[in-house]
Residue frames relative to the residue before (quaternion, step in Angstrom):
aa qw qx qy qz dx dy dz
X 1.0000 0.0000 0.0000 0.0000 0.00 0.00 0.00
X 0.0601 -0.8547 0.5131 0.0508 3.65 -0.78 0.74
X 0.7794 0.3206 -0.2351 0.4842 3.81 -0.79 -0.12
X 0.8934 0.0205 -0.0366 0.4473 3.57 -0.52 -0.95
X 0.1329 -0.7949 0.3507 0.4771 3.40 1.66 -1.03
X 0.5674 0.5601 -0.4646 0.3853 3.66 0.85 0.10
X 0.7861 -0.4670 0.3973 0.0777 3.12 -1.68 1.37
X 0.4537 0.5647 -0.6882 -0.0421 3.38 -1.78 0.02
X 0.6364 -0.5463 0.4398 0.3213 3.18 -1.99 -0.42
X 0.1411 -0.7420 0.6535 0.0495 3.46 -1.43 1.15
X 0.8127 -0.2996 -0.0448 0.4977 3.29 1.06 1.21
X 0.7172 0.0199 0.0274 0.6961 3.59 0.81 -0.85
X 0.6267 0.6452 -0.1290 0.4174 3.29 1.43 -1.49
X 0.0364 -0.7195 0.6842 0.1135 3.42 -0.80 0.77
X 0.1842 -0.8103 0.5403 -0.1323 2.93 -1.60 1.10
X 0.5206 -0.5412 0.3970 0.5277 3.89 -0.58 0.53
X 0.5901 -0.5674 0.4022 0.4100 3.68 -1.36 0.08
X 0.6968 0.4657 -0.2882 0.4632 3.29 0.89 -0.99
X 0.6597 0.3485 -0.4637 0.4779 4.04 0.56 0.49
X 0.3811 0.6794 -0.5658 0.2702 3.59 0.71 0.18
X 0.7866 0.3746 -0.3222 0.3704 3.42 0.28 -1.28
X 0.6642 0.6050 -0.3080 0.3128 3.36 0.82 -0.35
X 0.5372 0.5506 -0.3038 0.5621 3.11 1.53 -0.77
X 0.6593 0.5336 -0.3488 0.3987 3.88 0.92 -0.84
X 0.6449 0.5806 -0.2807 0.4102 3.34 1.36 -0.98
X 0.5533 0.6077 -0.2584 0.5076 3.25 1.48 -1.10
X 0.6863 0.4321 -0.4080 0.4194 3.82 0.63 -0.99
X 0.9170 0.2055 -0.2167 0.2644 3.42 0.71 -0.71
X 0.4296 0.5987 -0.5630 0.3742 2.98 1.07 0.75
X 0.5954 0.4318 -0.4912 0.4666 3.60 1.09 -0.33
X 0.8082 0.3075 -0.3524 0.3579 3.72 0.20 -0.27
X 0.3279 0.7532 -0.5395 0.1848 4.01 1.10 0.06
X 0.6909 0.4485 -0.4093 0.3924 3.75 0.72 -0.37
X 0.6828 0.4746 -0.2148 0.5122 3.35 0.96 -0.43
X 0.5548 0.6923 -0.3785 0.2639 3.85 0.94 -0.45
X 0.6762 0.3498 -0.3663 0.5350 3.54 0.55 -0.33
X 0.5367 0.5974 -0.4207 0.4219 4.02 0.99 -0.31
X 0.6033 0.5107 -0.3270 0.5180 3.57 0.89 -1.65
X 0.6789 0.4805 -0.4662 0.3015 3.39 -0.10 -1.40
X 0.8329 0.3679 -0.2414 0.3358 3.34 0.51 -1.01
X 0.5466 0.5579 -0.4054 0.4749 3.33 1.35 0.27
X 0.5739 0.5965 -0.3634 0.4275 3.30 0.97 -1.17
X 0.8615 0.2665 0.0453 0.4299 3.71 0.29 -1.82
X 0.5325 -0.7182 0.3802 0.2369 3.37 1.60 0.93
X 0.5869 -0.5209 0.3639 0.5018 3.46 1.42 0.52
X 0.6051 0.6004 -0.4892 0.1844 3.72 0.40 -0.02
X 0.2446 0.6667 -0.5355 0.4570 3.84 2.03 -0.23
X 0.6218 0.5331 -0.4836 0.3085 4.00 0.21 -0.55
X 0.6963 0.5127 -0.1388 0.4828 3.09 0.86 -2.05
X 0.6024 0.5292 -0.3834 0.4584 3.68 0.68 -0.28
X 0.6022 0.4433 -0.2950 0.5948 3.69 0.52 -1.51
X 0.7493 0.4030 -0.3601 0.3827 3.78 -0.03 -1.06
X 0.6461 0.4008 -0.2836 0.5844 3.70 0.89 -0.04
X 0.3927 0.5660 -0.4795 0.5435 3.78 1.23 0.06
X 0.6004 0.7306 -0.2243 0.2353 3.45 0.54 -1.38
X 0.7822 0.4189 -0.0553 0.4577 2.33 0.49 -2.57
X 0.5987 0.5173 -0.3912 0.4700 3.88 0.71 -0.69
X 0.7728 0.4733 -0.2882 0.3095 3.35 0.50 -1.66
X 0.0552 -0.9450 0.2704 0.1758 3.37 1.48 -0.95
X 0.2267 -0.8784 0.3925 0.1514 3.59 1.26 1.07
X 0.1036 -0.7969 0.5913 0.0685 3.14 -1.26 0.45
X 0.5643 -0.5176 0.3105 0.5632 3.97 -0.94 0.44
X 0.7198 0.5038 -0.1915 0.4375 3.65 -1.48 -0.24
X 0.8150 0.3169 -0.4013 0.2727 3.78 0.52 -0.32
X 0.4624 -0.6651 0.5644 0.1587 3.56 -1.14 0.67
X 0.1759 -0.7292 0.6605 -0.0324 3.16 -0.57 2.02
X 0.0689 -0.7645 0.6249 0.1424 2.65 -2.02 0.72
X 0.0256 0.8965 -0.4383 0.0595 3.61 0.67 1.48
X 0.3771 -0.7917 0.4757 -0.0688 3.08 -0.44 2.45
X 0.7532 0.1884 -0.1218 0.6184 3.59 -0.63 0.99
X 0.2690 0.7362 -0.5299 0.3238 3.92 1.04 0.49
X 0.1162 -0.8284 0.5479 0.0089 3.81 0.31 0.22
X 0.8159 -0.1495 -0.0049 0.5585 3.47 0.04 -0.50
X 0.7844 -0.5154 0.1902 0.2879 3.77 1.07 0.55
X 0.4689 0.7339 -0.4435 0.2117 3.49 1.41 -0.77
X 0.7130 0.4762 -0.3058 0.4140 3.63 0.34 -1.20
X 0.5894 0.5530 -0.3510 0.4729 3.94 1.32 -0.73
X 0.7080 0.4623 -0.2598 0.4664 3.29 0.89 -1.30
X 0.5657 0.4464 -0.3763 0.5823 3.79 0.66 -0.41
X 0.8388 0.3302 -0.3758 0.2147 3.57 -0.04 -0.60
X 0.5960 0.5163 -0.3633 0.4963 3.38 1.95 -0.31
X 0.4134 0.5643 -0.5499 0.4564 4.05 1.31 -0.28
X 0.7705 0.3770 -0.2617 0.4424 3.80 0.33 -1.22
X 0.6282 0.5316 -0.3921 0.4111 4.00 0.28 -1.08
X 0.0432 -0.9122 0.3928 0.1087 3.87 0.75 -1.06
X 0.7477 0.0168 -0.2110 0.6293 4.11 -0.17 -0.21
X 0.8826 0.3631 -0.0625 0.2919 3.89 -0.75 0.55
X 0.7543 0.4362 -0.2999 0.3884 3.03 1.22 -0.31
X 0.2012 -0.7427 0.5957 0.2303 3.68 -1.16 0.02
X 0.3384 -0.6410 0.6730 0.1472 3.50 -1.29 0.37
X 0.0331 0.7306 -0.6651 -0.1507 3.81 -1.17 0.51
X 0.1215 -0.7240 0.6676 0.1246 3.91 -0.68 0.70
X 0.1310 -0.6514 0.7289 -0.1647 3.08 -1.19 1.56
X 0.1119 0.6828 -0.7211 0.0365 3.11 -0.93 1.58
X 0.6447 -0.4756 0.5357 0.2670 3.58 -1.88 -0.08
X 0.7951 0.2197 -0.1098 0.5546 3.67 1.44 -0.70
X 0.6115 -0.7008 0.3445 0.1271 3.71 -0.44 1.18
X 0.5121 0.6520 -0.0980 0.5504 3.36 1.75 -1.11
X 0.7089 0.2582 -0.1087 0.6472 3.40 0.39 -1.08
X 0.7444 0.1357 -0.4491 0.4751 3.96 0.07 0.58
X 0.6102 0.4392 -0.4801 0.4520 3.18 0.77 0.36
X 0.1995 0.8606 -0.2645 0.3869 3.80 1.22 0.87
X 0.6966 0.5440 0.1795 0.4320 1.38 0.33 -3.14
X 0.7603 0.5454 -0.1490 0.3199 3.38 0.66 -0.95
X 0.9274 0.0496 -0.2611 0.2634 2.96 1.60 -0.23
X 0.1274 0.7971 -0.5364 0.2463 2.69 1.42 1.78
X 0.7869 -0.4030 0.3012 0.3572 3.12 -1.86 0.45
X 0.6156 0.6656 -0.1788 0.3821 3.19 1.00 -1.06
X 0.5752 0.5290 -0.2836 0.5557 3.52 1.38 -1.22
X 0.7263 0.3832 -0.3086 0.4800 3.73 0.13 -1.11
X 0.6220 0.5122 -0.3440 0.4821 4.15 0.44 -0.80
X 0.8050 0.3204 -0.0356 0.4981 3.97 0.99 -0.81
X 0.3361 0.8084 -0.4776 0.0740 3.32 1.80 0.26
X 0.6601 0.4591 -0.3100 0.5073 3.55 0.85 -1.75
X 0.7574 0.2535 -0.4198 0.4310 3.73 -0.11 0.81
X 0.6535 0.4291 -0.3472 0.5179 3.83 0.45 0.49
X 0.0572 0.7739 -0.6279 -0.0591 2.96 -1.09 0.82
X 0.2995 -0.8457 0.4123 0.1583 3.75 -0.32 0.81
X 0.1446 0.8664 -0.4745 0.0563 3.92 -0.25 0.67
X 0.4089 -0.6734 0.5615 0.2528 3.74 -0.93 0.80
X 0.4020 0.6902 -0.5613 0.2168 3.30 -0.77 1.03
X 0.5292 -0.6569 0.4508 0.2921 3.38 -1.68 0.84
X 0.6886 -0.4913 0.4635 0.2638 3.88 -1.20 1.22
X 0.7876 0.2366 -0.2133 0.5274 3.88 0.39 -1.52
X 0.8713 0.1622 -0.2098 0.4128 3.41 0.92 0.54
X 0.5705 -0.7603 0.3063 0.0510 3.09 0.49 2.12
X 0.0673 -0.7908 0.5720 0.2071 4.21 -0.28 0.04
X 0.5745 0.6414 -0.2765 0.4268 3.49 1.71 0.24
X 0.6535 -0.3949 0.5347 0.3621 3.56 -1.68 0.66
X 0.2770 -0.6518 0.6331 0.3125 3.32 -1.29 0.27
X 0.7487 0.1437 -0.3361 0.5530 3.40 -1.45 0.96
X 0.1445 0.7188 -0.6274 0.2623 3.31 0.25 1.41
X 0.8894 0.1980 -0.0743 0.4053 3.61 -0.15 -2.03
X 0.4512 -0.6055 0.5571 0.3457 3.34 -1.18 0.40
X 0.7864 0.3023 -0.0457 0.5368 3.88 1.32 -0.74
X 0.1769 0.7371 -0.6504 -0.0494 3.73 -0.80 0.62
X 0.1422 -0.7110 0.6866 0.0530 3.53 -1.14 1.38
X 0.1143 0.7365 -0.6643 -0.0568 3.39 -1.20 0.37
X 0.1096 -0.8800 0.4480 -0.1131 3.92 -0.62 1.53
X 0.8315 0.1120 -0.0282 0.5433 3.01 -0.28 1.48
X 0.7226 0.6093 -0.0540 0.3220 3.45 1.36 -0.59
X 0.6445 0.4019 -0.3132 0.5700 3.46 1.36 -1.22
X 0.5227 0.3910 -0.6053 0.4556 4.09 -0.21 -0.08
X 0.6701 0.4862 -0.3518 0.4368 4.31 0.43 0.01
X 0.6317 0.5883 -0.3208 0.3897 3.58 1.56 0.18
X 0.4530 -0.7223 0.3301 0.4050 3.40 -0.18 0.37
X 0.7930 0.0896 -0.0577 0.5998 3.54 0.86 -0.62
X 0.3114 -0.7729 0.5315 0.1522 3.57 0.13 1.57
X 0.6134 0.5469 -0.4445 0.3565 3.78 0.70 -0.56
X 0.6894 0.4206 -0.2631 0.5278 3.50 0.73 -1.19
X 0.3701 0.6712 -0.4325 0.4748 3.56 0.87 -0.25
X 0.8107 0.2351 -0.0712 0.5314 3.35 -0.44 -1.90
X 0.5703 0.5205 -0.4111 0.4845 4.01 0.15 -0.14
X 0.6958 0.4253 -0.2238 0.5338 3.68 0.84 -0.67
X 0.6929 0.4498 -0.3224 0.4622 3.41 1.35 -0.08
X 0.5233 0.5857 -0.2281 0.5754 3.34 1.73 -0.26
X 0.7195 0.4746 -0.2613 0.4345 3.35 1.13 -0.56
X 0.8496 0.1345 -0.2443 0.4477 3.01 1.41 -0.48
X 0.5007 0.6416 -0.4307 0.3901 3.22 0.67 1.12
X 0.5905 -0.7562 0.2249 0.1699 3.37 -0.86 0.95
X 0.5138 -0.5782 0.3523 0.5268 3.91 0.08 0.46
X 0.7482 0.2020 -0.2638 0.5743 3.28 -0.67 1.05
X 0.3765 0.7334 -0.4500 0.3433 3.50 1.22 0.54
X 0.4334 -0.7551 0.4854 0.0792 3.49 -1.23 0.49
X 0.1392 0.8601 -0.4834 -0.0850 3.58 -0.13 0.54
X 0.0311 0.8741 -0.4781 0.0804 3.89 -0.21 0.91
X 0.3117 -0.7142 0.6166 -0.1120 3.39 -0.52 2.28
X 0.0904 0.5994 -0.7870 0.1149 3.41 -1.39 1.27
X 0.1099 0.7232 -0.6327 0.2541 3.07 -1.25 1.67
X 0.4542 -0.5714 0.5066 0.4589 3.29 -1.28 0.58
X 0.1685 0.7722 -0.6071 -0.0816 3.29 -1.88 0.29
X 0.7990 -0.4230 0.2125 0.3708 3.37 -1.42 0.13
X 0.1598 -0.6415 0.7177 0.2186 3.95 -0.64 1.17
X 0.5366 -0.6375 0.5072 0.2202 2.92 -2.02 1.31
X 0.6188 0.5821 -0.3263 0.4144 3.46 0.26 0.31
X 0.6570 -0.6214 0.4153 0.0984 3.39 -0.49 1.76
X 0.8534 -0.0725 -0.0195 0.5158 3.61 -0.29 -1.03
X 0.2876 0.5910 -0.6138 0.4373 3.56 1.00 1.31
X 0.7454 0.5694 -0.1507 0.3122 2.92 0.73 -1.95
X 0.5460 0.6412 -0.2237 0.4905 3.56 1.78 -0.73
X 0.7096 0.3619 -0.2330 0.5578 3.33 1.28 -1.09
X 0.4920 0.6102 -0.3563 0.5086 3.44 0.80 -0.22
X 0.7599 0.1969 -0.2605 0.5621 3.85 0.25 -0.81
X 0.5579 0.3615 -0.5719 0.4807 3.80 0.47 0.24
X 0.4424 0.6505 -0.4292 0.4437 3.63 0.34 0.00
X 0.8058 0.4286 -0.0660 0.4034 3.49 0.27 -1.95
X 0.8468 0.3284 -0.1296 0.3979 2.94 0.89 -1.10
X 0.5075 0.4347 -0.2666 0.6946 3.58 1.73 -0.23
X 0.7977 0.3863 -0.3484 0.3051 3.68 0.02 -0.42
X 0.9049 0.2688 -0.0804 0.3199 3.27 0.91 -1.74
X 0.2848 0.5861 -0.5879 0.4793 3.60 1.25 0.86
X 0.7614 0.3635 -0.3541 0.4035 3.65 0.38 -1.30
X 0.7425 0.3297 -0.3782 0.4439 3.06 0.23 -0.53
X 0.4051 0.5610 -0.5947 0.4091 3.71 0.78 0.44
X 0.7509 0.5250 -0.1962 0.3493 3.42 0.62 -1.52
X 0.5441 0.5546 -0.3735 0.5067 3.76 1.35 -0.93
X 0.7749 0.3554 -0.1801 0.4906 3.64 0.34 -1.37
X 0.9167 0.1181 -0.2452 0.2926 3.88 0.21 -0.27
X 0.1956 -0.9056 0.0803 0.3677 2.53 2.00 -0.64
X 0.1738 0.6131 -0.4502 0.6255 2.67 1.30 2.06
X 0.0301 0.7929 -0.6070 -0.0452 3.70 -0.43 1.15
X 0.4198 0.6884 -0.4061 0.4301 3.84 1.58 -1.20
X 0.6584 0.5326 -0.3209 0.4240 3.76 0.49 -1.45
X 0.8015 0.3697 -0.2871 0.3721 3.73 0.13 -1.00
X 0.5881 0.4250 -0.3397 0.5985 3.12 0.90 -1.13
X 0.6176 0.3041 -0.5939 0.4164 4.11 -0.12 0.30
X 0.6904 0.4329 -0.4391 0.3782 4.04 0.63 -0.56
X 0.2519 0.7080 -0.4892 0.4428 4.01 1.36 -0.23
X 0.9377 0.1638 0.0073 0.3062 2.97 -0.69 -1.88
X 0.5407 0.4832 -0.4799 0.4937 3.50 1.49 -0.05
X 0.5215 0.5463 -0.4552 0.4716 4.06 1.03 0.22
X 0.6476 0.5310 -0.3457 0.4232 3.49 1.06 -0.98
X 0.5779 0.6533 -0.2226 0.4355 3.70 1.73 -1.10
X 0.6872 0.6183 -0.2196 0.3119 3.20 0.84 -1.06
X 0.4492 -0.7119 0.3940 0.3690 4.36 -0.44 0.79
X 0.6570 -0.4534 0.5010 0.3343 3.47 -1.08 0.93
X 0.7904 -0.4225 0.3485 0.2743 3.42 -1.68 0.44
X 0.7835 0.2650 -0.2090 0.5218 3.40 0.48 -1.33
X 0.6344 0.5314 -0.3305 0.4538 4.16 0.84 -0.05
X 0.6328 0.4381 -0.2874 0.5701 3.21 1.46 -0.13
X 0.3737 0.6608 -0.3524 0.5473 3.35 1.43 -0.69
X 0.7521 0.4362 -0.2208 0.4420 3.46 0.06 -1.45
X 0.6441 0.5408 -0.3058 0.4462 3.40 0.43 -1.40
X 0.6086 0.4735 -0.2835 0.5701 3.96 0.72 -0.54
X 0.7017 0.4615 -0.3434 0.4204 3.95 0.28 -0.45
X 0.6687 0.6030 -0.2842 0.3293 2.99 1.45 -1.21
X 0.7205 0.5427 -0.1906 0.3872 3.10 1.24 -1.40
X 0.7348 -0.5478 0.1429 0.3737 3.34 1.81 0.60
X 0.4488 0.6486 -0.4214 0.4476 3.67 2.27 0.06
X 0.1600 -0.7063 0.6761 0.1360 3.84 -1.51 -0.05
X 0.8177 0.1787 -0.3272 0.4386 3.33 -1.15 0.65
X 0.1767 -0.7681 0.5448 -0.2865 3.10 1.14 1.67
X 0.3069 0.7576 -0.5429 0.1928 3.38 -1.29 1.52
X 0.1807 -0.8308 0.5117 0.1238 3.53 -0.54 0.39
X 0.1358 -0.7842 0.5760 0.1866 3.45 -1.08 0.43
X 0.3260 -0.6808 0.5792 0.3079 4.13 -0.11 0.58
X 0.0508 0.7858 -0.6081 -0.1009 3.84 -1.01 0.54
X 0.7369 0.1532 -0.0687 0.6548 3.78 -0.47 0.75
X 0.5253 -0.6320 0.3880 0.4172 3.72 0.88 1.42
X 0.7695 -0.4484 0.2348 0.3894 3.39 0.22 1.36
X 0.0370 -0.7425 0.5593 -0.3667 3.58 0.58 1.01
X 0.6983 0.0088 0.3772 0.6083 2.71 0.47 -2.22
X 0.0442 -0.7382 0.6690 -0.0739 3.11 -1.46 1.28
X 0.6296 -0.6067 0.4851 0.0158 3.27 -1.83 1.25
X 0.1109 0.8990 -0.4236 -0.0025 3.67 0.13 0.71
X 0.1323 0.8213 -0.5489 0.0814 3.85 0.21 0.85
X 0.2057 0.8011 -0.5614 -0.0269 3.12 -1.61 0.87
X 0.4793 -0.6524 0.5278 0.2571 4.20 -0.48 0.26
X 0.3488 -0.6537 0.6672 0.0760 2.65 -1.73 1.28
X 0.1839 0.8288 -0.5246 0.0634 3.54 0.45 0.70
């Protein structure tokens, strides 16, 4: 054991804290060329319909200053500046270099430059002023932090009163023998098909079971209140597949 000696999970695997992030960096830089492909294979294209309901809740306006944490190759930034429109800017902050350098060269990146600004950096430890963003998205991404508390506290810190924080993540559908068919899915489908398309199976099967790792709806719910947000809510998408996290800096 080395640095702090205290534990966490890297899917099934426990591990020291201080090798987590690396091991996360390691998953995606091996899969950044392939990530926006998988997604759509994995989720039959519905990751769209999800982000596009991110939207609709989050509802952008001109003028606001996103900060969209874990933003890997950009999709949720690029959707929110198509919709936000005279004024705003978007900053994507990821932990792995690869995946904004992706990000960088979709069509979308070059059409939206003078409003993006891309930066490597670590979630539980912000490179920003507090009361900075009017917006903090994070997709698909915080169940990959090592400590989700310092995470979401760092999003409270920087974000302005009257700030917004909005969490899309897999999570747990309430229903038993959905949820059964669902992990035979995950776990029989998307390593292999991690391994056909990038050829990296170790990588998927760690995002699998870091979904399986991750707190249920209403414990995450909580886990947001704690860190000091109010009007705490969740929306279930695809019977809880996926779930909607929104709260206020107020």
């Amino acid at each position: 054991m080395t640095g702090t000696d205290k534990t966490t999970h890297f899917g099934f695997q426990t591990v020291d804290e201080d090798q987590k992030a690396g091991l996360v960096q390691e998953v995606f830089s091996s899969v950044a060329s392939k990530y926006d492909v998988m997604n759509d294979l994995m989720s039959m294209g519905i990751h769209r319909v999800w982000k596009e309901a991110m939207m609709d809740w989050l509802a952008p306006r001109p003028g606001q200053q996103l900060l969209d944490v874990a933003g890997g190759t950009g999709d949720v930034s690029f959707r929110f500046l198509g919709r936000a429109g005279e004024g705003a800017h978007a900053t994507v902050l990821d932990l792995t270099e690869p995946m904004l350098i992706e990000g960088q060269k979709r069509a979308e990146a070059a059409n939206m430059a003078h409003q993006l600004d891309w930066i490597v950096g670590d979630a539980m430890a912000l490179p920003f002023e507090a009361n900075t963003f009017d917006v903090y998205t994070i997709s698909f991404g915080i169940r990959n932090v090592t400590r989700i508390e310092d995470a979401l506290s760092e999003a409270f810190r920087v974000l302005r009163p009257g700030g917004r924080l909005m969490v899309l993540e897999f999570s747990q559908i309430p229903n038993d023998l959905l949820q059964k068919a669902y992990d035979l899915y995950s776990f029989n489908v998307i390593p292999t098909m991690g391994k056909v398309v990038t050829g990296d199976r170790d990588s998927y099967q760690y995002l699998v079971e870091s979904i399986r790792r991750f707190p249920d709806q209403d414990r995450f719910a909580d886990m947001i209140r704690e860190a000091g947000f109010s009007l705490v809510k969740y929306r279930n998408l695809s019977m809880g597949i996926a779930a909607l996290h929104s709260g206020w800096k107020v």
